[in-house]
C-alpha positions, 0 to 999 in steps of 0.5 A, spaced: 281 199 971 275 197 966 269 201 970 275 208 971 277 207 964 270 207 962 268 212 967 272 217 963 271 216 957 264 217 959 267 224 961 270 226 956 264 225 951 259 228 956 264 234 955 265 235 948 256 233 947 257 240 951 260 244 948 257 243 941 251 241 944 247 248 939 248 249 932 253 255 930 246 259 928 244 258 935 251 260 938 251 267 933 243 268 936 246 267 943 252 271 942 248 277 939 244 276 945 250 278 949 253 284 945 247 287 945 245 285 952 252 289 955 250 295 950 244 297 953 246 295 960 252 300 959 248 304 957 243 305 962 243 306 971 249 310 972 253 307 966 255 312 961 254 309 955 260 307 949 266 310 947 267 308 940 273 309 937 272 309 930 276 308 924 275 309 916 279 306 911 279 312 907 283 311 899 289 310 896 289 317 895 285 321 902 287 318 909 283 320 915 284 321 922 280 316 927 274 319 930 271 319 938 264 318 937 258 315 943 253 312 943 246 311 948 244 303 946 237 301 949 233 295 948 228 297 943 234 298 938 234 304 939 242 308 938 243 315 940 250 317 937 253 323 939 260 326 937 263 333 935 267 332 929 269 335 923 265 332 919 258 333 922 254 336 916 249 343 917 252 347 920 254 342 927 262 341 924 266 341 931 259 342 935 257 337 940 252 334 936 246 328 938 242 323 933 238 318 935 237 312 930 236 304 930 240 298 931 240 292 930 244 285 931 245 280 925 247 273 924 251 272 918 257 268 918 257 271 925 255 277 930 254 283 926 252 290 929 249 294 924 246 301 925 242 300 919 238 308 919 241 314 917 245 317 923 248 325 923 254 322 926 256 315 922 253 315 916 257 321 913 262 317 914 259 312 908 256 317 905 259 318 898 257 325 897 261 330 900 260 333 906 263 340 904 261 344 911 267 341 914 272 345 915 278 343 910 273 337 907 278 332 903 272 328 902 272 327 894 265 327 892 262 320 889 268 317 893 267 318 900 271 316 906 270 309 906 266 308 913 262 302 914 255 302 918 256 295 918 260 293 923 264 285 924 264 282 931 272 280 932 272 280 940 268 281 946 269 281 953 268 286 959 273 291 957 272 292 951 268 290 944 272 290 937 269 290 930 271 291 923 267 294 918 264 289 914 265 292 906 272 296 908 275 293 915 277 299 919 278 298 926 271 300 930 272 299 938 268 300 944 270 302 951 266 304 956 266 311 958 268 313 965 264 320 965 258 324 961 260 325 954 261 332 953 267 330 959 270 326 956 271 331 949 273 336 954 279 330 957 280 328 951 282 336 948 285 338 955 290 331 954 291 333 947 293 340 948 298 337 953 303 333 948 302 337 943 301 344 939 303 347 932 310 347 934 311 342 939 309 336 934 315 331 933 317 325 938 322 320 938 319 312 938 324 307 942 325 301 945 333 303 948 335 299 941 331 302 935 328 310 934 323 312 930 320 318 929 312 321 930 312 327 926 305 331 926 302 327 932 297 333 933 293 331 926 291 324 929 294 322 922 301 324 922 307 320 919 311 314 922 318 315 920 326 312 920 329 320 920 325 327 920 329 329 914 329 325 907 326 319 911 327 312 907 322 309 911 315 312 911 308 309 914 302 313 915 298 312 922 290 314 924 290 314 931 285 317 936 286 321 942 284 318 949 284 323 956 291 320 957 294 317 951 292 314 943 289 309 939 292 307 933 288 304 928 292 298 927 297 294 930 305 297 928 311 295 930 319 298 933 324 292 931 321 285 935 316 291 939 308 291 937 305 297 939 297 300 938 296 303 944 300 308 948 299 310 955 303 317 959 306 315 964 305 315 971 312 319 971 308 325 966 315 324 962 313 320 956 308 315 953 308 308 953 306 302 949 300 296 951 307 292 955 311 298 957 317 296 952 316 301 947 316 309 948 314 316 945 317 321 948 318 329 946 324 332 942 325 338 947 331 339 943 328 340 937 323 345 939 328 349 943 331 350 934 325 349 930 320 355 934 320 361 934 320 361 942 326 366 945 329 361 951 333 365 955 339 363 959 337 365 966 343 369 968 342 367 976 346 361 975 351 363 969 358 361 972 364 367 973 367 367 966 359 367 963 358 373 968 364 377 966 363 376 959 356 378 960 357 385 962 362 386 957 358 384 952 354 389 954 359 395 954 361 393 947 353 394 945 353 401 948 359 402 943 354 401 937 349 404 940 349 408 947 342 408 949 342 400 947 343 395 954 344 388 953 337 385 956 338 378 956 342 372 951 338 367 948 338 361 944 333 359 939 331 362 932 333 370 929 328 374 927 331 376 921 337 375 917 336 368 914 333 366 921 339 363 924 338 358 930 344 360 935 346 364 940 340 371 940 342 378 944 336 381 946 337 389 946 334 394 949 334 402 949 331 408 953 325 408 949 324 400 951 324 398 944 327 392 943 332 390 938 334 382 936 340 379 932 343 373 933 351 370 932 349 363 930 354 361 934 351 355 938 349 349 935 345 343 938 345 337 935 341 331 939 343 324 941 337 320 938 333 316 943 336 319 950 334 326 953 341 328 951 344 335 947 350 336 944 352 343 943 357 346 938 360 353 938 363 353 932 359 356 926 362 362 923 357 362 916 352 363 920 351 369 923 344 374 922 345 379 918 343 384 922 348 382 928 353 383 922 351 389 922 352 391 929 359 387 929 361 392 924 361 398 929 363 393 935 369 390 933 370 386 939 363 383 939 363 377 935 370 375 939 366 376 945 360 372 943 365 367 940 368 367 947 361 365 950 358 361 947 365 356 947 363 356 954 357 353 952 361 346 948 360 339 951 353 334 952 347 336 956 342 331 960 336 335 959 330 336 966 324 340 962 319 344 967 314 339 962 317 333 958 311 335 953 310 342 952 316 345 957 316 352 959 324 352 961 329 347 963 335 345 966 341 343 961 346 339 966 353 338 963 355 332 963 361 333 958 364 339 959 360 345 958 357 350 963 350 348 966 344 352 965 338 354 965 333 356 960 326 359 960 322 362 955 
């Protein structure tokens, strides 16, 4: 027992001599040795170089988005960084543009990887001088954007390498990247343009108890808010888009969730959180309102009653005009009178001019945080001007839009052609109301 306790012992003290067996000046040293080690060697053979997804602290007053820069390491310290932002200076803002620089890692209170000569693409983002050529610069001279050349080791593993900027401690991650770098831009745009546009723009956050909102996404720097219409809570989040989700620029969180990094779905319908238990998904019901895209019903799959009301919804219109036809019944956003959400005709006549008005007779209101519409047919203050008008001459008009629309009151589950930026979809009654289909 003395000779196995004694062995032991020995063990245990053999262990730990190991493990503290080189100073803490000697471990950063050996640790810089690998960090720059896995730089070159990605960057080099068949290796594509680094993906660094880059973040400023900005300003009280000015925040930015996050930043896809790229960058070539290579043994003799030197660093060819390459990107095609906004802020490139002489004439390159939104070119793909190249730079070649030195690098170097330092040993302070621990791995530090410093770009430490001027560089096209980073060092305008420390630079206190403006860059005025990027298109819709906020950059206020002598303040700058808060960037740091310097850069703070905080992990490193086969995956990735996280760094903090030194002086200001935004957020700086390499990733390997999977292709050339003008492929990856052209990914990464292409991925972009697929869940968001200057109107599809505002996704519900959920984990099926709490809902959030993004609103603005297609900035990069957008709005994280408890409700779109006088939020009580407001966050403001930088992320950086990726060729099948985004970064955000920190660690956030929905009820016990935390989030930093959503993912589409292989089922193309939403985005998902790092654990899967947080989603954003679009707010399709909301596009369907706020735009000014027609959605037509597709009369193929109008029920008896929607047919017949059709039809004499047509006869009526010729009564006002007798060279006008009904063309189609819409819903979305009029084009005049106070642009009413609700119910559209589209006229047409001999000539083949077209003639919109709108009866507002058909409100949506969302369920929040499931693909669920309401939709309301009462809404008699809201009428376009000109189908006023119209009705004026008309007479049974508003009664039969009234009627048509009344067909349409229940909840609706919602199958979009596209969950991002859908062309049409089927609106399936699940409470009363009529199923049917929408198309722009």
């Amino acid at each position: 027992m003395c000779a196995t306790a004694a062995m032991l012992s020995t063990s245990c003290t053999f262990e730990q001599e190991d493990f503290f067996d080189e100073s803490a000046s000697l471990r950063i040293t050996h640790l810089n040795e690998d960090i720059q080690s896995r730089l070159v060697d990605q960057s080099t053979g068949e290796n594509n170089g680094w993906v660094i997804q880059y973040f400023v602290a900005g300003t009280d007053e000015l925040d930015f988005e996050g930043f896809n820069l790229f960058g070539r390491f290579y043994k003799d310290n030197k660093v060819t960084l390459a990107s095609n932002h906004r802020y490139l200076r002489n004439g390159n803002a939104n070119k793909y543009t190249e730079h070649t620089s030195h690098y170097e890692m330092l040993a302070e209170e621990g791995p530090v990887l410093s770009f430490n000569t001027w560089n096209d693409i980073l060092t305008v983002f420390e630079d206190p001088v403006s860059p005025t050529s990027a298109p819709g610069s906020i950059v206020q001279d002598g303040v700058g954007m808060n960037g740091d050349h310097n850069l703070v080791l905080k992990s490193f593993n086969d995956d990735e390498i996280v760094f903090r900027g030194e002086r200001h401690s935004a957020l700086v991650r390499f990733v390997p990247c999977d292709r050339s770098f003008e492929e990856y831009i052209a990914a990464v745009n292409e991925f972009k343009n697929s869940i968001t546009s200057n109107t599809m723009n505002n996704f519900i956050v959920t984990n099926g108890t709490d809902t959030m909102y993004f609103a603005g996404l297609n900035k990069g720097l957008f709005g994280y808010y408890d409700r779109l219409i006088d939020p009580l809570k407001r966050k403001t989040l930088s992320c950086v888009f990726t060729p099948n989700g985004f970064l955000l620029n920190r660690v956030d969180s929905l009820g016990a969730q935390t989030f930093q990094e959503f993912t589409m779905a292989e089922d193309k319908q939403k985005l998902l959180s790092e654990d899967g238990l947080t989603k954003v998904v679009s707010m399709w019901e909301n596009y369907i309102l706020t735009n000014t895209t027609l959605w037509k019903f597709d009369t193929s799959v109008f029920s008896a009653e929607q047919a017949s009301l059709f039809e004499q919804i047509n006869e009526e219109i010729k009564k006002y005009n007798a060279n006008w036809s009904l063309e189609s019944i819409g819903m979305g956003k009029s084009s005049g009178g106070g642009a009413v959400n609700g119910l559209v005709f589209t006229f047409y006549t001999n000539t083949a001019k077209t003639r919109t008005n709108t009866t507002g007779l058909a409100l949506t209101k969302k369920k929040v945080g499931e693909a669920e519409i309401q939709i309301i047919a009462d809404a008699s203050d809201k009428i376009d001007t000109n189908m006023t008008n119209v009705c004026k001459k008309a007479t049974n008009l508003e009664s039969l839009a009234r009627s048509f629309a009344a067909t349409l009151n229940g909840t609706y589950s919602i199958t979009p052609d596209d969950y991002f930026l859908p062309t049409g979809g089927t609106f399936t009654a699940i409470n009363g109301g009529t199923t049917f289909v929408l198309a722009k």
